[in-house]
BALOVO-765077 format. One line per field, with one value per residue (C-alpha): chain; x, y, z. Coordinates in steps of 0.25 Angstrom, whole numbers. Layout:
REM residues N
chain c(A, ...) $
east c(X, ...) $
north c(Y, ...) $
up c(Z, ...) $
REM end
This chain:
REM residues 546
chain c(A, A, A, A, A, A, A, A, A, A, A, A, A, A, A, A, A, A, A, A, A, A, A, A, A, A, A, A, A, A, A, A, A, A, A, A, A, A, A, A, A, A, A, A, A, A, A, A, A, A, A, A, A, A, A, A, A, A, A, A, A, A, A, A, A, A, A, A, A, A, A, A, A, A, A, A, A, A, A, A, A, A, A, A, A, A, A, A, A, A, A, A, A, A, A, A, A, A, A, A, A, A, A, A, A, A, A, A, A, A, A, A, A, A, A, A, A, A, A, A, A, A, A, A, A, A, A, A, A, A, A, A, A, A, A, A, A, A, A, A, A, A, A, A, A, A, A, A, A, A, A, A, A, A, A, A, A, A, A, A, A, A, A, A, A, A, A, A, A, A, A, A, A, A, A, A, A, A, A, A, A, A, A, A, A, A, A, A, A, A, A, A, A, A, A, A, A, A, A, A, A, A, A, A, A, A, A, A, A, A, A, A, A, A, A, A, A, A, A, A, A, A, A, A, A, A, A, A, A, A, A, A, A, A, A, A, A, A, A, A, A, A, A, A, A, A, A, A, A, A, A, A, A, A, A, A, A, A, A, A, A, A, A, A, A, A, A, A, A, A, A, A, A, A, A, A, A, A, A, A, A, A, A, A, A, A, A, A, A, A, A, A, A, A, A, A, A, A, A, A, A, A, A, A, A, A, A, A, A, A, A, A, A, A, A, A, A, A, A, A, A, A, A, A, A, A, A, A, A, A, A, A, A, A, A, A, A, A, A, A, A, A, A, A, A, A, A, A, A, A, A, A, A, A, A, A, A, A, A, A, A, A, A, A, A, A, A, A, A, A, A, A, A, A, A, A, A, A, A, A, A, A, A, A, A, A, A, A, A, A, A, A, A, A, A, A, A, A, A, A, A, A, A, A, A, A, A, A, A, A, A, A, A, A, A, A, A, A, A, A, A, A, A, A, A, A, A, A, A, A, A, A, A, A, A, A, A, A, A, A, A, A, A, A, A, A, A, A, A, A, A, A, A, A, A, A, A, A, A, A, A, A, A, A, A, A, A, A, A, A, A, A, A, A, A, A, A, A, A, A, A, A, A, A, A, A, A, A, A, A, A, A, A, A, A, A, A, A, A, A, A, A, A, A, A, A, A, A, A, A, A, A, A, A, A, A, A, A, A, A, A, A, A, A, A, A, A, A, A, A, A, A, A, A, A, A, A, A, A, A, A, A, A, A, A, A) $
east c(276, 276, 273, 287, 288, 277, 274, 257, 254, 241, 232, 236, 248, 262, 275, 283, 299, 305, 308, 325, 332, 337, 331, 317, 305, 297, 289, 273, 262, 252, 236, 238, 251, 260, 274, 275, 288, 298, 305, 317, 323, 321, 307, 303, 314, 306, 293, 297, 287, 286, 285, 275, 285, 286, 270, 268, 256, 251, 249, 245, 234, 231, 226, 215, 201, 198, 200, 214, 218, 231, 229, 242, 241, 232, 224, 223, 228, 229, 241, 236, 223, 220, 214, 202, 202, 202, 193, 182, 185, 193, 210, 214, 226, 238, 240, 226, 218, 206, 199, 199, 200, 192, 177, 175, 182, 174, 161, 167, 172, 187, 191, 189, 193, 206, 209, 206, 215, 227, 225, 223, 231, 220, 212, 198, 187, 171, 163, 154, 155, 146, 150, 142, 143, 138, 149, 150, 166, 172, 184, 197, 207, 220, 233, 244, 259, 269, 282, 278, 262, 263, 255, 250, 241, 229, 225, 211, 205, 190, 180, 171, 157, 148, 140, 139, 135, 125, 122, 121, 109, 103, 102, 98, 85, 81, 81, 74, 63, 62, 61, 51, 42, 41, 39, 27, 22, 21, 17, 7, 0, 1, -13, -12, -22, -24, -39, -43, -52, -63, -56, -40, -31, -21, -8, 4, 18, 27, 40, 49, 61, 75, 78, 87, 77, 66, 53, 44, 31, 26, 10, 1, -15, -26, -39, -55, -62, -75, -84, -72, -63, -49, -39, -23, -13, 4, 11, 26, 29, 44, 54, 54, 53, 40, 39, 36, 26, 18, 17, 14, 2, -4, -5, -10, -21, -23, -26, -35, -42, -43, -47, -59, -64, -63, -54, -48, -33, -28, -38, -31, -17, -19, -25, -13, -4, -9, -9, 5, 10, 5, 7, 23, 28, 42, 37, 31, 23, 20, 8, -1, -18, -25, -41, -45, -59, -62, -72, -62, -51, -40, -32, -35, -22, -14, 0, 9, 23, 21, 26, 18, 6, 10, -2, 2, -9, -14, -4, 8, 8, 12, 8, 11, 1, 6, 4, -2, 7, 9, 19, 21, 11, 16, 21, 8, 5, 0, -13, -13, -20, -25, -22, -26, -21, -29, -31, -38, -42, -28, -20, -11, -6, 6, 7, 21, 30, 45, 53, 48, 55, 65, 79, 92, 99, 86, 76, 62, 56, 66, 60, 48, 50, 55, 42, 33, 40, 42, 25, 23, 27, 19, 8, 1, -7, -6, 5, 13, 14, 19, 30, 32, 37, 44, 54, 57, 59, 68, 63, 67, 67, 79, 74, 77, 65, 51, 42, 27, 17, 4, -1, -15, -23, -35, -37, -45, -58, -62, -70, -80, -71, -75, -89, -89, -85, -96, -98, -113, -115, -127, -129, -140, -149, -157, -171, -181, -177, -162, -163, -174, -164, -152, -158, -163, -149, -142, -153, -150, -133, -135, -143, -135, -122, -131, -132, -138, -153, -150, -137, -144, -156, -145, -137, -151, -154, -140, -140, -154, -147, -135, -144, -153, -143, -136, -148, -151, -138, -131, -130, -126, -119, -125, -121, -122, -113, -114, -101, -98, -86, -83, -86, -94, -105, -103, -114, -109, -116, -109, -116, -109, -112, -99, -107, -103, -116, -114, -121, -130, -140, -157, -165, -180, -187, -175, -181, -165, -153, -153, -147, -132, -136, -142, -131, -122, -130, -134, -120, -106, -100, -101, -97, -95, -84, -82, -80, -68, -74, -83, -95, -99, -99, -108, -106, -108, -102, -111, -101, -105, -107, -97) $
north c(-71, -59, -54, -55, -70, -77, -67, -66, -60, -51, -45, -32, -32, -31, -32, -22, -22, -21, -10, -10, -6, 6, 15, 21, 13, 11, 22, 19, 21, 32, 27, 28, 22, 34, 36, 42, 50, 47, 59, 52, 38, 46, 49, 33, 29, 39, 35, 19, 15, -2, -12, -23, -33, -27, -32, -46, -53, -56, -41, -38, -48, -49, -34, -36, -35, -45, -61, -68, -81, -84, -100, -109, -124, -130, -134, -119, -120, -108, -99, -85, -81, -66, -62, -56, -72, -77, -68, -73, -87, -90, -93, -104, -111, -110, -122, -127, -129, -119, -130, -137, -124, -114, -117, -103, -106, -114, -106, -96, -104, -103, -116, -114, -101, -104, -117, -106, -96, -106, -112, -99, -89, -80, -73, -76, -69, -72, -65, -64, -78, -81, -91, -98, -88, -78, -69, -64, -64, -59, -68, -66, -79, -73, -82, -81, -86, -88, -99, -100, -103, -118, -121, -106, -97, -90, -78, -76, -64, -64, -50, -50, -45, -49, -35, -34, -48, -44, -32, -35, -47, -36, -29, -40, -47, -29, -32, -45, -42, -28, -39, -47, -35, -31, -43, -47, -33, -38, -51, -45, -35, -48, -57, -66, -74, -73, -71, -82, -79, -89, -90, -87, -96, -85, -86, -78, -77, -66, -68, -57, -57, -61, -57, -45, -39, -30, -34, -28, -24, -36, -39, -46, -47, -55, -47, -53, -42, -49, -54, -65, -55, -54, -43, -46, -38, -39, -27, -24, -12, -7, -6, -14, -15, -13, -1, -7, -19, -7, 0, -14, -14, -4, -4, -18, -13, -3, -12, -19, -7, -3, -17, -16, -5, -15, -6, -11, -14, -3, 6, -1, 2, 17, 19, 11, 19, 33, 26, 21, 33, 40, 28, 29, 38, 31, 19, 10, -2, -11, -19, -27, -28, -38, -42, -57, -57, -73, -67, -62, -71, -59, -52, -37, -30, -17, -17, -5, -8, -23, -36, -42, -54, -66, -75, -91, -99, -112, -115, -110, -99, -86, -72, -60, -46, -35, -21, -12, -9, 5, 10, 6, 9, 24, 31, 40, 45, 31, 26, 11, 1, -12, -24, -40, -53, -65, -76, -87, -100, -107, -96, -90, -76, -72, -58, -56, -45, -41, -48, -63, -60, -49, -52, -44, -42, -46, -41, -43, -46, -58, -62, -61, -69, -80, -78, -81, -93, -97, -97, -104, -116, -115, -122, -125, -117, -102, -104, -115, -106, -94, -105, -109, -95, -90, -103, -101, -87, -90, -83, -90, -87, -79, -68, -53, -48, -49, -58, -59, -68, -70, -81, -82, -94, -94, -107, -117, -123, -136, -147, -145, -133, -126, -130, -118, -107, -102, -90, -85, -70, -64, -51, -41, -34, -21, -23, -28, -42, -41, -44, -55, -62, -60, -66, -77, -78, -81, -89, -98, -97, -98, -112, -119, -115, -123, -111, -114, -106, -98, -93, -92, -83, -75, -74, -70, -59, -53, -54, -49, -35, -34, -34, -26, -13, -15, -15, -2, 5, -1, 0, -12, -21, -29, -42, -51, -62, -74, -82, -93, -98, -108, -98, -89, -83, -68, -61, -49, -38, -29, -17, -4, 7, 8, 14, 5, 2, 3, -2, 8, 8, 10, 17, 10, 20, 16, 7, 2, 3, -11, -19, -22, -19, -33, -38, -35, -42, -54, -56, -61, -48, -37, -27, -19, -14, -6, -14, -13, -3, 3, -3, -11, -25, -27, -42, -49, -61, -75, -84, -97, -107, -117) $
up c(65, 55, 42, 39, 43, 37, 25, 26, 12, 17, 4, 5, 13, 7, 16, 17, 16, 28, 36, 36, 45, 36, 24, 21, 24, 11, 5, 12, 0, 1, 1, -14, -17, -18, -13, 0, 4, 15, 20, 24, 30, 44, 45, 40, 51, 62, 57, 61, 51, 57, 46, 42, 47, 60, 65, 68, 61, 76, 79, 64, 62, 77, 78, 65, 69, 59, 62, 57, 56, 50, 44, 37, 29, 20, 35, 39, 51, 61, 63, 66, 73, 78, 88, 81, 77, 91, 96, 88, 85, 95, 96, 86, 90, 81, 71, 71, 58, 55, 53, 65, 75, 66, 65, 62, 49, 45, 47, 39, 29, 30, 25, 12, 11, 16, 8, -4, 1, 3, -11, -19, -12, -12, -2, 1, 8, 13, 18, 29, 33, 45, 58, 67, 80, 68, 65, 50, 46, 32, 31, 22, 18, 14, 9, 17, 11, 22, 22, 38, 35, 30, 18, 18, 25, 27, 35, 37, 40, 44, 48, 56, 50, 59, 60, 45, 43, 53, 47, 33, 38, 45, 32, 24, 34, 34, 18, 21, 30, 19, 8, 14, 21, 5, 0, 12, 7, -8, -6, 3, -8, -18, -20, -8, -17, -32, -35, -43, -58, -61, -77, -72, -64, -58, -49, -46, -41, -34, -30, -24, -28, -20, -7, -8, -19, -12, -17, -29, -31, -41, -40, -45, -44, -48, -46, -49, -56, -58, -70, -70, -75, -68, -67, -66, -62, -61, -58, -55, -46, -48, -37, -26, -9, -1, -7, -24, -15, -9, -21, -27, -16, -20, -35, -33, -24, -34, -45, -38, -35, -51, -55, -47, -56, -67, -76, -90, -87, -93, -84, -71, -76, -77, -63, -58, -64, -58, -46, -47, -48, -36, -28, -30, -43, -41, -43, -56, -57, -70, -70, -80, -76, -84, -84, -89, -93, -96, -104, -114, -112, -112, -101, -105, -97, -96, -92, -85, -91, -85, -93, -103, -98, -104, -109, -112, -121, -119, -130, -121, -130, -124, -129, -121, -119, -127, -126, -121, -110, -103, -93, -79, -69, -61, -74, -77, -91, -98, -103, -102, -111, -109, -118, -119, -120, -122, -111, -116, -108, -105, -106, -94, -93, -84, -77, -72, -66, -72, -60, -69, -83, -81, -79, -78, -92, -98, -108, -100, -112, -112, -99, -104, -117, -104, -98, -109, -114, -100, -100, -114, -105, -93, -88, -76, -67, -65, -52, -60, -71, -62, -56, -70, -75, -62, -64, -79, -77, -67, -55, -42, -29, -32, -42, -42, -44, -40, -48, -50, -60, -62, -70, -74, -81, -89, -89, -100, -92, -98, -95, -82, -78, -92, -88, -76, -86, -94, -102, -107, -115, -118, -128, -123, -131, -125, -123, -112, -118, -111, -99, -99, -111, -100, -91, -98, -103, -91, -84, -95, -95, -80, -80, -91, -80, -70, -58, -47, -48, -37, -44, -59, -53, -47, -61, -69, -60, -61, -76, -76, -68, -77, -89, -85, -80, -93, -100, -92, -91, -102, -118, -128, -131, -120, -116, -104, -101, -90, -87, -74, -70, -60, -47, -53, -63, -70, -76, -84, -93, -102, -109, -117, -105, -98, -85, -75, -65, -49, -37, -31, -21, -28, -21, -17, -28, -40, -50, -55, -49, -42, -54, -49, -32, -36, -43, -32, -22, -30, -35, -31, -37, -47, -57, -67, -77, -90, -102, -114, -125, -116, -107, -96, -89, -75, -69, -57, -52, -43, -36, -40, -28, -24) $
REM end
């Protein structure tokens, strides 16, 4: 059998006119297609330049390194199989089918491809197809028109790329176990439980996204700040890997930190964006920090180049925060500003990161218009909402980018569960009648809310002790207020000094100075925090018994 005979029409192999037996033998081509010169008849005679008809197709095809197997008929039955072939399969007797004596075949998949080959006259290729003894091979179907192959023919050529298989898996599980270190890492600097407010319902969702995306540095936090007032946070650090989740870390330890202090939002976000900057200069953050006072029924917030909070009424209408909003947090040079947006009972606010409501050839503001009428229809509790949202944005398990929402409920009490939230105020007037009219103020609120003795003579004294240092130490307006939930009663004062008081120890001779030592060792908790337009609150905190 030779080329000559049975006419295999290789992809890139022409046939060469046969050498005769007397003239020049065809001008070769240079690597780009120019003429090369023949000096004469003689030299091409004295070079014995041998022709492609002069090598059988046994010593061609049988010298590859690659695996070949020449198949002819609609049943592909064997006529050809090199030694690469046998070597790794094993010898396949002449005339049998592939089918029947070719299991590797059918790991690979050949079948089909073959059947396609013979119909379309085509070549096919896969790649990287895996057998059961675990060798990768890339495997090339070429047509074959002979008048000695009945029905046709097939030549397969298949590569063995069982290291870079191998090696490309290798790559991929280092990319994995990198992946999955980073995402441990952010998961692990997440809340592994969201504090729960007396007045909010709250619940969150993160979801990095898919697998051959490294991780980003989306957060989220729900912090208790006292006097039933509750700081939220949603931040977005750019860039992504365990290098964006640590950076992630630590702002969000930071925040934490600052909120402490009990700043104003727009306080918080400029300490945060000094420290950005020295934390990594290359790299920016946006956030939005919001306070909910049930006193005030408003989320006050500042936002560092984040996305707007979205607000749906009970209504299903949905209003979203305006301005202020500054610069992302690490760029310097900005004075931020805080702003409101009300929450009244039966409303839910949604806290989300870019990854929910950007898209590719998208206008965010699109996504975001989505997002807001993907709200206006939901309903349920806080984590049935955040499911609600995620599927009508579309995010699934497949999504490019990181994701992270926080929903939070104020939600509207009636019945015997409104019966456990009341509120009582109380305007102070200077004089030695204040504090006897305080305390006979909340010895009154305190038994109508049925306290146990025990816990209303507790509540007395520490109004009596809050009244009487800001009757000291403060200026008007005055004004004290007593509110109880379901776990617990706030008593707060506020007065127009902004001098905030601290715990010091009284010396046995000092006639004052034991005013909030009492309060702290009476009470569940304290504190103290400048007010907006300038003066103070002090409050403390009884857990209420179970």
């Amino acid at each position: 059998m030779n080329f000559t005979r049975w006419s295999a029409r290789l992809p890139g192999t022409q046939r060469r006119a046969a050498r005769g037996t007397e003239g020049s033998v065809p001008a070769a081509r240079g690597e780009y297609g120019q003429q090369l010169e023949q000096p004469d008849n003689e030299a091409a005679e004295a070079a014995d330049i041998p022709a492609l008809e002069d090598f059988s197709v046994r010593e061609l095809l049988g010298r590859l390194p690659g695996l070949v197997a020449l198949v002819y008929g609609p049943e592909h039955r064997i006529a050809y199989v090199n030694d690469a072939y046998a070597a790794a399969f094993g010898p396949r007797p002449a005339g049998a089918t592939v089918a029947d004596t070719c299991p590797e075949a059918e790991e690979l998949g050949l079948l089909p491809l073959m059947d396609q080959v013979l119909r379309s006259g085509k070549p096919r290729t896969v790649k990287s197809r895996r057998t059961k003894d675990g060798g990768s091979y890339t495997v090339t179907c070429l047509p074959v028109d002979s008048p000695r192959l009945d029905g046709g023919g097939v030549l397969v050529h298949a590569a063995d790329v069982t290291d870079h298989a191998e090696a490309a898996e290798r790559l991929r599980a280092s990319e994995r176990r990198h992946r999955e270190t980073a995402v441990t890492l952010q998961r692990s600097l997440l809340p592994q439980e969201l504090e729960q407010p007396d007045d909010l319902r709250i619940a969150a969702t993160y979801q990095p996204g898919v697998a051959d995306a490294a991780v980003g540095g989306d957060w989220y936090d729900v912090i208790t700040l006292g006097a039933g007032r509750t700081a939220l946070v949603i931040g977005d650090v750019m860039g992504r890997g365990v290098r964006a989740a640590a950076v992630m870390g630590q702002l969000r330890t930071a925040v934490r930190a600052y909120a402490r202090l009990d700043l104003p939002p727009h306080e918080v976000l400029q300490l945060l964006d000094g420290l950005a900057a020295e934390i990594d200069a290359s790299q920016i953050a946006t956030c939005v920090y919001a306070i909910h006072d049930p006193n005030e029924g408003k989320l006050v917030y500042a936002s560092a180049g984040h996305l707007p909070i979205l607000v749906r009424d009970e209504d299903g209408t949905v209003r979203r925060a305006e301005d202020p909003t500054g610069p992302p947090l690490g760029t310097g040079g900005w004075l931020h500003a805080s702003g409101s947006i009300a929450l009244p009972p039966g409303s839910t606010a949604v806290l989300y990161t870019d990854g929910l409501v950007e898209r590719r050839r998208e206008d965010i503001d699109e996504g975001v218009a989505a997002l807001a009428r993907a709200l206006a229809g939901a309903s349920g509790t806080p984590q049935v909402v955040c499911d609600r949202l995620l599927r009508s944005l579309g995010v699934t398990a497949e999504h490019d980018d990181d994701v992270a929402v926080l929903v939070v409920q104020h939600p509207s009490r009636k019945g015997a569960d409104a019966e456990l939230f009341h509120n009582a105020a109380l305007e102070l007037l200077g004089g030695v009648e204040a504090a006897p009219r305080a305390r006979a103020f909340a010895s009154g609120v305190l038994s109508s809310w049925r306290f146990p003795v025990e816990l209303r003579d507790l509540g007395v004294l520490a109004t009596s002790e809050l009244v009487a240092n800001s009757l000291q130490h403060g200026t008007p307006p005055m004004r004290l207020r007593l509110r109880r939930t379901d776990r617990r009663l706030i008593i707060e004062v506020t007065d127009g000094d902004d001098h905030l008081p601290r715990r010091r120890r009284a010396e046995t001779e000092d006639e004052a100075g034991r005013g909030i030592s009492i309060i702290a060792t009476i009470a569940s908790s304290w504190g103290s925090r400048r007010t907006p337009g300038g003066g103070k609150a002090v409050w403390c905190e009884f857990a209420l018994p179970d």
